[in-house]
C-alpha positions in Angstrom: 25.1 -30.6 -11.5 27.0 -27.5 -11.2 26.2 -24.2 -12.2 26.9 -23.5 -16.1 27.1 -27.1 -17.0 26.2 -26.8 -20.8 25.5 -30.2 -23.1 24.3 -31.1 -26.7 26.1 -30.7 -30.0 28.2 -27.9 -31.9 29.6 -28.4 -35.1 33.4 -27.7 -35.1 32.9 -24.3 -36.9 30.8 -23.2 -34.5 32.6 -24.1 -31.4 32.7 -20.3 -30.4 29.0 -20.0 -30.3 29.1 -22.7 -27.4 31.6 -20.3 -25.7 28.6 -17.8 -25.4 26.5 -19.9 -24.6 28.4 -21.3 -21.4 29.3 -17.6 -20.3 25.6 -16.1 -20.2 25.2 -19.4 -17.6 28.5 -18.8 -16.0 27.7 -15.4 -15.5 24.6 -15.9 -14.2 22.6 -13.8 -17.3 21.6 -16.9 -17.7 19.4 -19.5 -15.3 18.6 -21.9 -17.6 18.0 -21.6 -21.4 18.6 -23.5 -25.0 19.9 -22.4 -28.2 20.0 -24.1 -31.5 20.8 -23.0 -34.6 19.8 -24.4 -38.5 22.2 -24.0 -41.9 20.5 -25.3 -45.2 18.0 -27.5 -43.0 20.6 -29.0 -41.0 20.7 -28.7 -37.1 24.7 -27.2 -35.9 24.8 -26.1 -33.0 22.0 -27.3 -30.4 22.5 -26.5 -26.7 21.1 -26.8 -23.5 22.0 -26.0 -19.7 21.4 -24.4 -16.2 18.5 -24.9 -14.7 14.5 -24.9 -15.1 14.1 -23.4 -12.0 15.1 -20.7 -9.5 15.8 -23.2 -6.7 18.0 -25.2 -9.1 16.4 -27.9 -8.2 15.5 -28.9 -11.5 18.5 -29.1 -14.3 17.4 -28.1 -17.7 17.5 -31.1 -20.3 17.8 -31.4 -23.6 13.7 -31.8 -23.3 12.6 -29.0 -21.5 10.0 -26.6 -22.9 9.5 -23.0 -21.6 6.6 -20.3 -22.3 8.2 -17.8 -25.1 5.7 -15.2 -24.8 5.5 -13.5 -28.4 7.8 -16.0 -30.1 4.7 -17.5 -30.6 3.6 -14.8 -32.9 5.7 -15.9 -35.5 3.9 -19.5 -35.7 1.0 -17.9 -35.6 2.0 -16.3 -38.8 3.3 -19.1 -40.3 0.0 -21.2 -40.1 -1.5 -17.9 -41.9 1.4 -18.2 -44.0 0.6 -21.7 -44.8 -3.3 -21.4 -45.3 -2.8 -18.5 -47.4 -0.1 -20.5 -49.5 -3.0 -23.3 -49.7 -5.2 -20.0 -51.8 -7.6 -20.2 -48.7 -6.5 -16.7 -47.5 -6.2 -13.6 -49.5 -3.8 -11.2 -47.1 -5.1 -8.5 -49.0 -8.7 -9.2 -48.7 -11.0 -7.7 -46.0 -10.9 -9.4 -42.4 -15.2 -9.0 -43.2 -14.6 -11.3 -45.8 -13.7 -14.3 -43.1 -15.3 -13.1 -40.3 -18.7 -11.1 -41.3 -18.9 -10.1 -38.1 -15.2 -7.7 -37.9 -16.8 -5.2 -40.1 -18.6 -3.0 -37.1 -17.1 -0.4 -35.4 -15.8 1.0 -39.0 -13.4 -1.5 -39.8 -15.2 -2.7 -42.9 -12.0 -2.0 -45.0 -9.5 -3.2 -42.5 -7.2 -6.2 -44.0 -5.7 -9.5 -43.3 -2.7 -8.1 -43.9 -2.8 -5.5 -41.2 -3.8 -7.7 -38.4 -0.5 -8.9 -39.7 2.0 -6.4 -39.7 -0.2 -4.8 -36.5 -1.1 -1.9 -38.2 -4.7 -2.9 -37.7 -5.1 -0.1 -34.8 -6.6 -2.8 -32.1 -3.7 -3.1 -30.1 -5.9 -3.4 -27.3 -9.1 -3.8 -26.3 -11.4 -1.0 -25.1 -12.8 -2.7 -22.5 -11.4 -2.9 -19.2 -10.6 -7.4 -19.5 -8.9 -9.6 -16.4 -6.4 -11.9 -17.0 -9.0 -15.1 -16.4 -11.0 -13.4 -19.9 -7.8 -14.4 -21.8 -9.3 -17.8 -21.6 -12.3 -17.2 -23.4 -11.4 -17.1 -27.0 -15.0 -16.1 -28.0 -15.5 -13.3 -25.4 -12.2 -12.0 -26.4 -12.7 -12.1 -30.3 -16.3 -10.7 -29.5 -14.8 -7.7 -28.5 -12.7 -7.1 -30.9 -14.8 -7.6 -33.3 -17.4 -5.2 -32.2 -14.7 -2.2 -31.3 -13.6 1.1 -33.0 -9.5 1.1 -34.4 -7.9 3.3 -32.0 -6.3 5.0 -34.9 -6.7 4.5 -38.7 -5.9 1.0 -39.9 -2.9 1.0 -41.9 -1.4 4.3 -41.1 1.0 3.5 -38.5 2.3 0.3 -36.7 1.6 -0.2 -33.4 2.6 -3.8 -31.3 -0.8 -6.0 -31.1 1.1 -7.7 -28.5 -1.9 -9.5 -27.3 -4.7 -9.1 -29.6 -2.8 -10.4 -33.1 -3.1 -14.1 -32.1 -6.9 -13.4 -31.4 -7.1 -11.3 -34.7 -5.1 -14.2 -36.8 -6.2 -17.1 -35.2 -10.4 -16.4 -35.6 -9.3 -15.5 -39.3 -7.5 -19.0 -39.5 -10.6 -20.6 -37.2 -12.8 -19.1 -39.9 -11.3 -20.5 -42.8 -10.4 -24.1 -42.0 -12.8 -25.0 -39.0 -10.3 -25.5 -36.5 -8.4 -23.5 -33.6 -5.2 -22.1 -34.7 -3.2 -24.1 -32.3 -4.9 -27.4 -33.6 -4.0 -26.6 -37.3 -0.2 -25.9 -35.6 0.1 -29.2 -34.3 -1.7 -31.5 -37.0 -0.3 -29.6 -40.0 3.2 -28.3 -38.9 4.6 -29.3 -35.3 3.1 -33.3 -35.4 4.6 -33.8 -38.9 8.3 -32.3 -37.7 8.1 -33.7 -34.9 8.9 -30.0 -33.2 8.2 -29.8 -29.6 5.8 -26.6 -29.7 2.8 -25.9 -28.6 0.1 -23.0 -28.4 -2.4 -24.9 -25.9 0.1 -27.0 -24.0 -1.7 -30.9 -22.6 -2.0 -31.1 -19.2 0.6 -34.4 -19.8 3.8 -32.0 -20.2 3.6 -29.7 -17.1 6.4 -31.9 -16.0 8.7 -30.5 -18.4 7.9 -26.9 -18.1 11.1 -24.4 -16.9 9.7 -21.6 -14.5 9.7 -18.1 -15.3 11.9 -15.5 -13.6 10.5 -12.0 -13.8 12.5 -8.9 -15.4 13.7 -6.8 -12.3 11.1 -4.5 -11.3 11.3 -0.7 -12.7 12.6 -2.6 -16.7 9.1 -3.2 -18.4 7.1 -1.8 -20.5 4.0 -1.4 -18.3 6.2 0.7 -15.7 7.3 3.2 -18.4 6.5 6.9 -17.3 5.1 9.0 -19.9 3.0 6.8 -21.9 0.7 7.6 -24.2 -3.4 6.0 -23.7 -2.7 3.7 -26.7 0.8 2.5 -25.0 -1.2 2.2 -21.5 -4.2 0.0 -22.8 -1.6 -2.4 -24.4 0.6 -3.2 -21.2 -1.4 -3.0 -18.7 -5.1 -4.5 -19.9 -5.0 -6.4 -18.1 -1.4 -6.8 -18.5 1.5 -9.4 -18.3 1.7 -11.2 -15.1 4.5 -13.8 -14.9 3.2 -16.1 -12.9 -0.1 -17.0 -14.4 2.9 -19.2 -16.8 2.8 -21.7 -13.7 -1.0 -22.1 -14.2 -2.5 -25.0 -15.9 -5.1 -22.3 -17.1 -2.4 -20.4 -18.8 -0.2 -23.3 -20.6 -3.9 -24.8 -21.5 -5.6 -22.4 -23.3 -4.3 -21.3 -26.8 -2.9 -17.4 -26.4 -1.6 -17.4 -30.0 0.1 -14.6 -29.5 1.9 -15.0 -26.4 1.0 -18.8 -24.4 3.2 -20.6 -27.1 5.4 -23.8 -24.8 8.6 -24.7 -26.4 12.5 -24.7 -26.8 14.8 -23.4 -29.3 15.4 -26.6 -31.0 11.5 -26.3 -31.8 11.2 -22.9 -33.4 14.1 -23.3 -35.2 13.4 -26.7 -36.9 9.7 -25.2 -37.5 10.8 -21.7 -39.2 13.3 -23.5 -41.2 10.6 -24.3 -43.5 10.6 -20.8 -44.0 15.0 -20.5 -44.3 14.3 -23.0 -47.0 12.0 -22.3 -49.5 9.1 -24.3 -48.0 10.9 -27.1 -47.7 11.6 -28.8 -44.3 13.3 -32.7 -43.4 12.5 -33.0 -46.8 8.4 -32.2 -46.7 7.1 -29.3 -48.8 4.9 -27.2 -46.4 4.6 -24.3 -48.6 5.7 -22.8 -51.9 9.1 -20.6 -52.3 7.3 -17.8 -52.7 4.4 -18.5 -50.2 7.1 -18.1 -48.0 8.5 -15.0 -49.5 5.5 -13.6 -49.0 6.6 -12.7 -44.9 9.6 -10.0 -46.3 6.9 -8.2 -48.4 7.0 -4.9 -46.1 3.6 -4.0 -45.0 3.9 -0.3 -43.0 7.2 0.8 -41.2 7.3 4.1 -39.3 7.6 4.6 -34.9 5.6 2.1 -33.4 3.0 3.8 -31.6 3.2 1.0 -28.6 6.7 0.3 -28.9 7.6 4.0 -29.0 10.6 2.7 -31.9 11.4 1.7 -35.2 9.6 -1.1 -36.8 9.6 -2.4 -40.3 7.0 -5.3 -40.4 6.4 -7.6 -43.4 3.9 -10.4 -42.9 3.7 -11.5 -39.2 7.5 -10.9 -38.8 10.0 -7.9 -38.0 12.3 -7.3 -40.8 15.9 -6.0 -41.7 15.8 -2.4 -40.9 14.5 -2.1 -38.0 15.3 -1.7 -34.4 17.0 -5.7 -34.9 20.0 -5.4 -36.8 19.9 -8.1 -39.3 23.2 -8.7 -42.2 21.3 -9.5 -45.0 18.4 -8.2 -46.5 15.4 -10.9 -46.9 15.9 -11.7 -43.4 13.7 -11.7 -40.3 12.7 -11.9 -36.6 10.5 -12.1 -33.8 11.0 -12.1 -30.0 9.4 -12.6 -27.5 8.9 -10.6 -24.0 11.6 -11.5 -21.7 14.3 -12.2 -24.2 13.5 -15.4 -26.5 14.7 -14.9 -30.0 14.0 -16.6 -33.8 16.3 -14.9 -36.3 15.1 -16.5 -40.3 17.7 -15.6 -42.9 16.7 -16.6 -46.5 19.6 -15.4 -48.0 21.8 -17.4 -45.5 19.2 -20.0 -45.4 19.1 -20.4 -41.3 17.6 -20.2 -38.2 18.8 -18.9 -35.3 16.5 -19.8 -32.1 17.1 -19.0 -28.2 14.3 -19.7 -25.2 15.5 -18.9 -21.8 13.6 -18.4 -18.1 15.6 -15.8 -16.4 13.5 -13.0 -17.9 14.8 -8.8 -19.0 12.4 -6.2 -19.8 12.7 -6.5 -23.6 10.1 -7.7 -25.9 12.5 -8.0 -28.6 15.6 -9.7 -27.8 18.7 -8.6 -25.9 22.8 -9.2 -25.4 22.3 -12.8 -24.5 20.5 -13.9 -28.2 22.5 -11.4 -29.9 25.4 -12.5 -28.5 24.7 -16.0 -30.0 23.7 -14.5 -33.1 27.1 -12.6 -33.8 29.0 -15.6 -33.0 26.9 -17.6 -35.2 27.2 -14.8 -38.3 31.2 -15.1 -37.3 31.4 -18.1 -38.2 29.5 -18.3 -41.3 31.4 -15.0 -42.9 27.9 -12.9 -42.6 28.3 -9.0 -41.8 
């Protein structure tokens, strides 16, 4: 196979966004990575190539799944999306409510909504944690439960890049009995038949593309002059690439970053969202359960991210660092450069997963790139 070979399917109108796609692998932005794109429910451009691994040893097929980091976030919030939708979940109720146990350390008043829109002020956790305690859901929702907010909840966002999935997914565990991950598969990735998964089986290590770390000196952890809030998120215990090799990490459910898929995955799943509920013709939620995501929750400068955010429920929106055409649009990335762009004016999803990593936790050229070509040719912005 040579270098840049790219296969699947691109609708003739989007022909140009395949031209992107087979210049990031030509020029060696990309190693291996997937991009698929949703109009009104229907799949047009869905691409694959490169390769899974740095040896090239391994090509990447139309099959092959890759750790998206904080992608994953935004499934995360669509299974709250989807209880809540159910009238299990009041967003504006207390987390206390839920989980009795979330009111100590002062955060009595502290809602749903702001482990949400991570305005919650536990981007963190006090205590000093190793990578190996990210495996132990109930030592790790312990602790948050029991801390103080590092500033008041619902003044200011600040990135929970870790902690939300803990946060959302005890809520969600709570409510319905279950692990987050385990309503994800039974209730929306089994019945789409979407190949994503936060608590990856042991069966499709096989499958898995390896990680290539940002270039030393582009990450968040490594930038000079942060503030105690910024430090405690990045580096306790912070992100270490290769634990995404370990059975350990693509195991265990890490809701807000250990999520296992490809772009053809996140975008058929958040096209239930791009389409009032409504996905390969199941209802999963109600128009306006979905709506409920754009309803902005706290903008301002992110106190981790040291930039503008705008955050609705679960999900970046217009307005704020991501530039976005139309108005009740959104978006997630994930560390390293994956992408989900969900325009419900458009009514699309715009996906990318990739395994040559950049120092971003919120997209960069390569998505973009994609993105533009794909607004081109639709006549948006």
């Amino acid at each position: 196979m040579a270098d840049g070979v790219v296969e699947g399917v691109t609708h003739d109108r989007y022909a140009a966004v395949r031209d992107v796609f087979e210049a990031n692998l030509a020029s060696g932005a990309d190693l291996g990575a997937s991009f698929c794109a949703t109009v009104e429910g229907e799949t047009v451009v869905d691409l694959w190539g490169g390769w899974a691994d740095p040896a090239k040893t391994r090509p990447w097929t139309r099959d092959t799944i890759v750790n998206v980091y904080s992608t994953t976030k935004t499934m995360t919030a669509l299974v709250a999306l989807l209880v809540a939708d159910r009238g299990d979940l009041d967003f504006d109720a207390p987390v206390a409510r839920y989980w009795p146990e979330f009111a100590a350390g002062g955060k009595a008043e502290v809602k749903v909504s702001h482990l949400m829109s991570h305005s919650a002020g536990l981007s963190g956790w006090q205590e000093p944690i190793t990578r190996e305690d990210l495996y132990d859901w109930e030592k790790m929702t312990r602790l948050l439960a029991a801390q103080t907010p590092f500033w008041a909840p619902g003044t200011a966002p600040g990135y929970h890049a870790l902690t939300q999935g803990y946060l959302v997914g005890e809520v969600i565990r709570r409510i319905t009995g279950k692990s987050l991950g385990t309503v994800f598969r039974e209730e929306i990735a089994e019945p789409l038949g979407a190949d994503f998964w936060i608590g990856l089986p042991a069966s499709e290590d096989g499958r898995v593309a390896e990680l290539v770390p940002p270039a030393p000196g582009t990450t968040q952890a490594e930038v000079r002059g942060q503030t105690e809030i910024q430090r405690n998120m990045a580096n306790n215990p912070g992100i270490h690439v290769d634990e995404t090799k370990t059975r350990a990490w693509r195991g265990a459910e890490i809701p807000a970053a250990g999520g296992t898929g490809n772009a053809r995955s996140v975008a058929q799943v958040h096209a239930i969202l791009a389409n009032g509920g409504v996905a390969q013709g199941r209802r999963f939620l109600s128009e306006a359960g979905c709506r409920k995501a754009l309803e902005l929750q706290i903008e301002g400068e992110d106190l981790c991210l040291a930039g503008p955010a705008r955050f609705g429920l679960g999900f970046g929106l217009a307005g704020g660092v991501v530039p976005l055409p139309n108005p009740n649009a959104m978006y997630w990335g994930g560390y390293g450069g994956s992408l989900i762009i969900i325009d419900m004016d458009a009514r699309t999803t715009f996906a990318y997963a990739m395994n040559r990593m950049v120092g971003t936790t919120q997209g960069d050229t390569r998505a973009f790139g994609l993105a533009m070509a794909m607004w081109a040719a639709l006549g948006i912005g």
